[in-house]
Phi, psi and omega in degrees: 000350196272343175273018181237197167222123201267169189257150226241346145215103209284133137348113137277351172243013181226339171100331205293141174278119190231177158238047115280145150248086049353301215257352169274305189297328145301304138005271188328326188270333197272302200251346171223061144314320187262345163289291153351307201289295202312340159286007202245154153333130230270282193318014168263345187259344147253031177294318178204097218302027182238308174296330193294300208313312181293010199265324192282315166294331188298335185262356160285324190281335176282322180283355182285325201270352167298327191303256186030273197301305192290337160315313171281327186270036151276349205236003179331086182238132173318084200330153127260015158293300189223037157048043169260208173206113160237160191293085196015053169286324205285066188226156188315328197283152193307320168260154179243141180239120173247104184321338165313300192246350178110327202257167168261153162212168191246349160250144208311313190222074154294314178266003173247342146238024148307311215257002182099331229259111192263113192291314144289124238213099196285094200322309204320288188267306173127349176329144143255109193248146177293320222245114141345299186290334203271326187278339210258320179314286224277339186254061169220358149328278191284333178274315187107325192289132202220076182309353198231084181262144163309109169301006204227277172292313168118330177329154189227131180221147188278346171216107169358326173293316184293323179258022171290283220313312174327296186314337212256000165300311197283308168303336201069013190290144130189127209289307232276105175270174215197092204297322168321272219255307192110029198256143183267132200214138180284353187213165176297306175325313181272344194277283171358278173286017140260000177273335158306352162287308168304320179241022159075003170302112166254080230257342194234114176261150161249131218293330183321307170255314170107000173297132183249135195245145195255328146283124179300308173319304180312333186292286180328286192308319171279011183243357164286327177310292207280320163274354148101004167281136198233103189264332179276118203240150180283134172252009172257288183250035137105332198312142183263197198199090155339292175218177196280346166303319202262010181254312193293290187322341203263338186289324200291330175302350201269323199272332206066007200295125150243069180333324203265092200259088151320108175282020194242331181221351167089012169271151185267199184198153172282314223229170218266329154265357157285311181291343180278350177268332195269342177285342162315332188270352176239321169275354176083354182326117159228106189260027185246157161218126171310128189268013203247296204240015188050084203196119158244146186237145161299326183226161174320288197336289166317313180296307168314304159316306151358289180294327202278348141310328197264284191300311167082025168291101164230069173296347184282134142237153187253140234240339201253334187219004159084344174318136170257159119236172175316288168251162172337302194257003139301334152301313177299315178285322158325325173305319165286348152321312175291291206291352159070352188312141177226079198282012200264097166269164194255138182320303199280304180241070139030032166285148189238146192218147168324314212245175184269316187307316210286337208260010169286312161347305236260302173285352149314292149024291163310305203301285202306306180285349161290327167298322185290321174306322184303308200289317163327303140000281163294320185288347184257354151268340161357283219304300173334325189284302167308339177271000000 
């Protein structure tokens, strides 16, 4: 017994094992009915004399296969193919014949997962699988092994379906309609999670706050607020990170890289939503709109700052002068007033300034003396030139 797992609900007349009793209660009615009857109260088997005759017969025919059947649990043995206790189904010959019912199969435990009873048995995790395919999928787990690669990319997946789904990046199918809007999706899953948009469903709470999430990812990525974990790290200068969005943007300071190229005027960007805020300035696009007065804005912000017209709302406070504001980072820059920080430096004469704004101000300065310089230059070689 020490190489199996015994099964948690057992045959009283016959010992065979299931792991169910779904799969025992069927067992019982189908093959010891009549054993089953006999417990039961004698005036229900004389209620009615059509049923007593068929009973007799039905209890002749079980009793043919108790003999049988008790014959075989002389042969009882600790299986080690799929690690039960069977009546000698597991034997050299090509067919398994199970005395119960009569029928054959040609794999050792075929009729053992017909009847539930799970046959595979994985050394690695202690998993129990019914299924062959199901087992050899699961130990590929522990292997690494990944059989099914994309003819298009060399991607490798460990199960076929995944390089169905997979398939469909190159292609561009995507079967899945969105009944609402009519937006198309490549997998079932995603279709799911965008219909959550049409009925405002937020199935994932967070235990912390109690803030609902309409993803399960978004749940995750808002609960690093609250236990303070930063999985993402600079592999330059050590700064940690929340997600990996603000770890990539944050890689740009270091490369100076700016990728994200406006085609109507050619300035770059670091980052993919400064460009997309900044292209507003040329299609005129304004998608935030006030509910109080229709006033439409280019950015939340503006909107926000906005409402606080309608409401006269200044939840930030300052802590040093009782001073209020709308927003956040009007308080942050207020702060420094106390706080003497001048985090704005200037390039060209290291003045250092509060506000970001003041030291754009502050190099004009420069721009403008440069030019006077330039131009002072030219007006003093003209003459020469002409001579």
């Amino acid at each position: 017994m020490k190489d199996g797992i015994l099964q948690a609900f057992s045959c009283s007349f016959c010992s065979i094992s299931y792991s169910s009793q779904i799969y025992l209660d069927n067992h019982v009615r189908r093959f010891h009915y009549e054993e089953f009857k006999r417990g039961q109260k004698s005036e229900q088997e004389d209620a009615n004399g059509d049923l007593e005759a068929k009973g007799r017969s039905t209890s002749q025919q079980i009793s043919s296969y108790g003999r049988s059947h008790r014959q075989k649990q002389d042969k009882v043995h600790h299986c080690s193919v799929c690690r039960k206790n069977h009546q000698g189904l597991h034997t050299e010959d090509t067919s398994y014949d199970f005395s119960e019912c009569g029928k054959s199969f040609t794999g050792p435990c075929a009729h053992l997962i017909r009847t539930g009873v799970k046959s595979r048995h994985c050394e690695q995790c202690g998993k129990t699988f019914n299924h062959t395919d199901h087992f050899q999928r699961h130990q590929r787990i522990h292997t690494g092994e990944k059989p099914f690669p994309c003819s298009e990319c060399g991607k490798s997946f460990t199960q076929k379906c995944h390089l169905k789904l997979h398939h469909r990046i190159h292609t561009g199918e995507k079967p899945f309609q969105c009944s609402d809007c009519g937006k198309n999706f490549s997998n079932q899953g995603s279709l799911q999670q965008h219909k959550r948009i049409h009925t405002g469903e937020k199935p994932y709470h967070c235990s912390y706050c109690g803030r609902t999430f309409s993803h399960q990812s978004s749940l995750k990525e808002h609960l690093r607020i609250h236990t303070g974990e930063k999985p993402y790290c600079c592999s330059e200068c050590g700064k940690s990170f929340t997600h990996l969005k603000a770890l990539q943007q944050h890689q740009h300071t270091h490369t100076g890289e700016k990728p994200f190229l406006c085609r109507q005027c050619g300035k770059s960007f670091k980052e993919q939503r400064t460009l997309r805020r900044h292209q507003r300035i040329h299609s005129g696009e304004k998608p935030y709109q006030c509910l109080q007065c229709g006033k439409a804005l280019k950015y939340h912000s503006s909107l926000q700052k906005h409402q606080a017209v309608h409401t006269g709302l200044k939840p930030y406070y300052c802590f040093q002068c009782g001073k209020t504001f709308t927003q956040q980072s009007g308080l942050q820059r207020h702060q420094r007033i106390h706080t003497g920080e001048k985090p704005y430096h200037c390039s060209l004469c290291g003045k250092s300034f509060t506000q970001d704004s003041n030291r754009k101000k502050h190099q004009r300065i420069h721009t403008r003396a440069s030019c006077n310089f330039s131009t002072k230059l030219l007006t003093q070689k003209s003459p020469n030139a002409e001579m």
